[in-house]
N, C-alpha and C positions, 0 to 999 in steps of 0.2 A: 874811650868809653869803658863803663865798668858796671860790671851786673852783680849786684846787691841781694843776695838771698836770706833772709832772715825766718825763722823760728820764732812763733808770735803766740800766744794763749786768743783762742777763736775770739772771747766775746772782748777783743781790744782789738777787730779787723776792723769795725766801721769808725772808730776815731783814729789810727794811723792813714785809711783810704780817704778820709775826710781832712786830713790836715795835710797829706800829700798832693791834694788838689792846687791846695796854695800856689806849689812850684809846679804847677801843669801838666803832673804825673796825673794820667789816666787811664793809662794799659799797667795791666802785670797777672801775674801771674800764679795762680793760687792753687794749694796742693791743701788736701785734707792727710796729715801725718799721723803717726803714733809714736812716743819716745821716751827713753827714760834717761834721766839725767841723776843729778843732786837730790831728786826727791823720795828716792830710792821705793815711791810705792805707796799703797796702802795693804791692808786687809781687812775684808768684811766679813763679818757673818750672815747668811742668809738661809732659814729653815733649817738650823744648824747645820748648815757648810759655814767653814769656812774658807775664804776665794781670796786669793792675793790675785792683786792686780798692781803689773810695775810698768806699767805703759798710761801714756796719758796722753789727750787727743789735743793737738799742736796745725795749728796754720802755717803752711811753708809760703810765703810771696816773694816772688822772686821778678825783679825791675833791675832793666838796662838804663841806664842815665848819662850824661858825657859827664868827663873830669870835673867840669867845675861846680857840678850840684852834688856831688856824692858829700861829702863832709854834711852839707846839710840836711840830708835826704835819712842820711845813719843818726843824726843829732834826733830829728823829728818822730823814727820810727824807736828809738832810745825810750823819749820821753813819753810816749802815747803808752808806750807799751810795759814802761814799769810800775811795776806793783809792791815792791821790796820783799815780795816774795821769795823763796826759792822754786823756779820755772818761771823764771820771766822769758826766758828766750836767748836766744844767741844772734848774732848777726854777722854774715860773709862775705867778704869782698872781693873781686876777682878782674882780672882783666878781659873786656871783651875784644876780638881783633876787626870784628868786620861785621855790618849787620845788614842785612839785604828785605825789603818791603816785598814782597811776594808779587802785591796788587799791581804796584806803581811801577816796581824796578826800583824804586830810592835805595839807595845802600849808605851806608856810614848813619853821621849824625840826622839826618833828613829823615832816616827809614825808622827811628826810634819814634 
């Protein structure tokens, strides 16, 4: 198994959760972040302030899936989620060892 965390711009959550449907994905995991990457910021004026701001509000979803969907799963949240921007996002891969269902007691592939 291997749990997939990516770094997403908010208003491109309902078309990655809607195309991960497809492959049966319907739990995960969502995190409201702030971060600064490549885009190094802006600055505003406001009432003559002026406010830098180098942080920017980022979706973390983070999904456990078995080996044989991840390729597909990184391809789909790839495409939903590029803009050709700079802050598209990043995406992480990792190994998971063991996963246990609370409710049921399923553990391994069953509990996801």
């Amino acid at each position: 198994m291997k749990k997939i965390e990516c770094i997403v711009r908010p208003q491109k959550l309902e078309a990655i959760q809607t195309s991960l449907r497809r492959f049966g994905i319907r739990g995960m995991t969502l995190t409201n972040a702030l971060g600064c990457g490549l885009q190094k910021g802006r600055t505003e004026v406001y009432r003559s302030y002026t406010l830098s701001n180098n942080f920017f509000l980022r979706t973390k979803i983070e999904i456990v899936v078995t080996d044989d969907l991840v390729n597909q799963i990184v391809e789909v949240i790839s495409q939903e989620s590029y803009t050709g921007e700079i802050g598209d996002g990043k995406v992480f891969i990792s190994n998971v060892e063991n996963t246990l269902r609370i409710l049921s007691g399923d553990s391994g592939k069953y509990a996801i």
